[in-house]
KESEVO-445656 format. One line per field, with one value per residue (C-alpha): residue number from 1; residue in one letter; x, y, z. Coordinates in nm, 3 decimals, always signed. Layout:
num <- NUM; ...
residu <- A; ...
u <- X; ...
v <- Y; ...
w <- Z; ...
***
This chain:
num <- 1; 2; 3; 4; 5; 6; 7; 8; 9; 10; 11; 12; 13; 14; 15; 16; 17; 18; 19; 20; 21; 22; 23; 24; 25; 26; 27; 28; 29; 30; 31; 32; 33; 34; 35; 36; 37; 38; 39; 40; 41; 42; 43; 44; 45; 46; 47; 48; 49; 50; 51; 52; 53; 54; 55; 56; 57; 58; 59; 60; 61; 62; 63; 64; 65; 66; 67; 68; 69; 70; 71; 72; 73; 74; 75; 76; 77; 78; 79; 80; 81; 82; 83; 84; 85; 86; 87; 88; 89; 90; 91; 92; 93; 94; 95; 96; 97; 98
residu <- X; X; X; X; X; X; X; X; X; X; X; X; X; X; X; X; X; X; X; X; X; X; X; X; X; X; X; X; X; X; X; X; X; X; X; X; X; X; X; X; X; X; X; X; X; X; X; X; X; X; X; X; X; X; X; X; X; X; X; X; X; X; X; X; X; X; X; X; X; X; X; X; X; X; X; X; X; X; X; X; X; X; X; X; X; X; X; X; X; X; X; X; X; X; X; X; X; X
u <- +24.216; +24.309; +24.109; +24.089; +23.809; +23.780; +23.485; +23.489; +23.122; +22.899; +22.601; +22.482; +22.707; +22.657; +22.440; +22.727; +22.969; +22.771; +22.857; +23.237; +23.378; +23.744; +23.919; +24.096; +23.858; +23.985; +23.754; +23.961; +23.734; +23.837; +23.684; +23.358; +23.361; +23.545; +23.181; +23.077; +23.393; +23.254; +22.894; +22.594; +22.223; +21.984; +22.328; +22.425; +22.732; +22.714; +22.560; +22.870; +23.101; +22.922; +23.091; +23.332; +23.630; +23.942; +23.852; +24.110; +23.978; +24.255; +24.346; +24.402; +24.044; +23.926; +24.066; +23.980; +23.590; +23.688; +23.692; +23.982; +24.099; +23.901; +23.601; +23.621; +23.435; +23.682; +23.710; +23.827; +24.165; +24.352; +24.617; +24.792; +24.866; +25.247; +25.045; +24.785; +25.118; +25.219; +24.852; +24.827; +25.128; +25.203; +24.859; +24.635; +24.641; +24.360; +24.176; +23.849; +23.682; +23.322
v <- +14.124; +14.110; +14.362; +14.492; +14.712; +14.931; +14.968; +15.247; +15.267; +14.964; +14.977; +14.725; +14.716; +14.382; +14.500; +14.669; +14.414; +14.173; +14.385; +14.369; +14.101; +13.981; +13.677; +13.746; +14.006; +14.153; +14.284; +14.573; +14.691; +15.006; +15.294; +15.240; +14.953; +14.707; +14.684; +14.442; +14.229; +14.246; +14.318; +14.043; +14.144; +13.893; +13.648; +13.652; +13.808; +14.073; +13.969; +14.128; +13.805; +13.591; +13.713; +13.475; +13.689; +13.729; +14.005; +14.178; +14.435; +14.668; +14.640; +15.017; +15.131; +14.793; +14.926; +15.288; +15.125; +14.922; +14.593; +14.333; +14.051; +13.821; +13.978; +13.953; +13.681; +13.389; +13.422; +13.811; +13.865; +14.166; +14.377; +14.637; +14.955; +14.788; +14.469; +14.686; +14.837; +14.507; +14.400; +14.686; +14.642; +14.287; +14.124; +14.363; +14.539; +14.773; +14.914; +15.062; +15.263; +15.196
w <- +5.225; +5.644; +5.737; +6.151; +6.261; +6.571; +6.769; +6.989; +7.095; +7.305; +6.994; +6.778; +6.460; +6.370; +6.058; +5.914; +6.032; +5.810; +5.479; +5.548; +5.373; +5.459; +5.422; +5.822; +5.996; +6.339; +6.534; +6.761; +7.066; +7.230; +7.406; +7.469; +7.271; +7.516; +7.701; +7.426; +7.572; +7.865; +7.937; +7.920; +7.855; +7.982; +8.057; +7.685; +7.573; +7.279; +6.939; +6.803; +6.975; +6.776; +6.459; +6.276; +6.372; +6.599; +6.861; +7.050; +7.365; +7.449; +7.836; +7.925; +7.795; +8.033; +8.283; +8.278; +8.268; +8.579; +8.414; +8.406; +8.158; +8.380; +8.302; +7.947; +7.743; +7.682; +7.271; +7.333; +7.360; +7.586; +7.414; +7.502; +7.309; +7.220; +7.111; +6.915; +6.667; +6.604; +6.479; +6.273; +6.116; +6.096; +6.100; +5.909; +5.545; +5.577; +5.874; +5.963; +6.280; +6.354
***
């Protein structure tokens, strides 16, 4: 199963990221969400990155938060809301919203 999962608040999920299983996992960070993207406690970036995923931050909630692309950890990548229909449709079977 390709399975993406949205992330709309800047908490530790990684617990209940570990009891998805997937064969492709997406990782979709929006809202509030896009701070694990972006934001590093103690100079690490987000447990959450560390996930054997692809992760995808989408650039109009960055930007509403005052962030940019550039300030987004380098294994994140910044969609749009276009690119974001095309993942869901072409790249994913199921979804999820954490």
């Amino acid at each position: 199963m390709k399975l993406a999962v949205f992330v709309s608040e800047f908490k530790n999920t990684v617990d209940t990221m570990d009891r998805l299983k997937a064969e492709k996992l997406g990782i979709i960070l929006v809202e509030n969400g896009v701070y694990h993207a972006a934001v590093k406690e103690g100079g690490n970036p987000s447990p959450l990155l560390k996930k054997s995923a692809n992760f995808y931050a989408l650039s109009e909630d960055l930007e509403t938060r005052g962030l940019s692309g550039a300030n987004v950890a380098s294994n994140v990548k910044v969609v749009t809301y276009s690119d974001l229909v095309d993942l869901i449709f072409n790249d994913y079977e199921k979804l999820a919203w954490l």
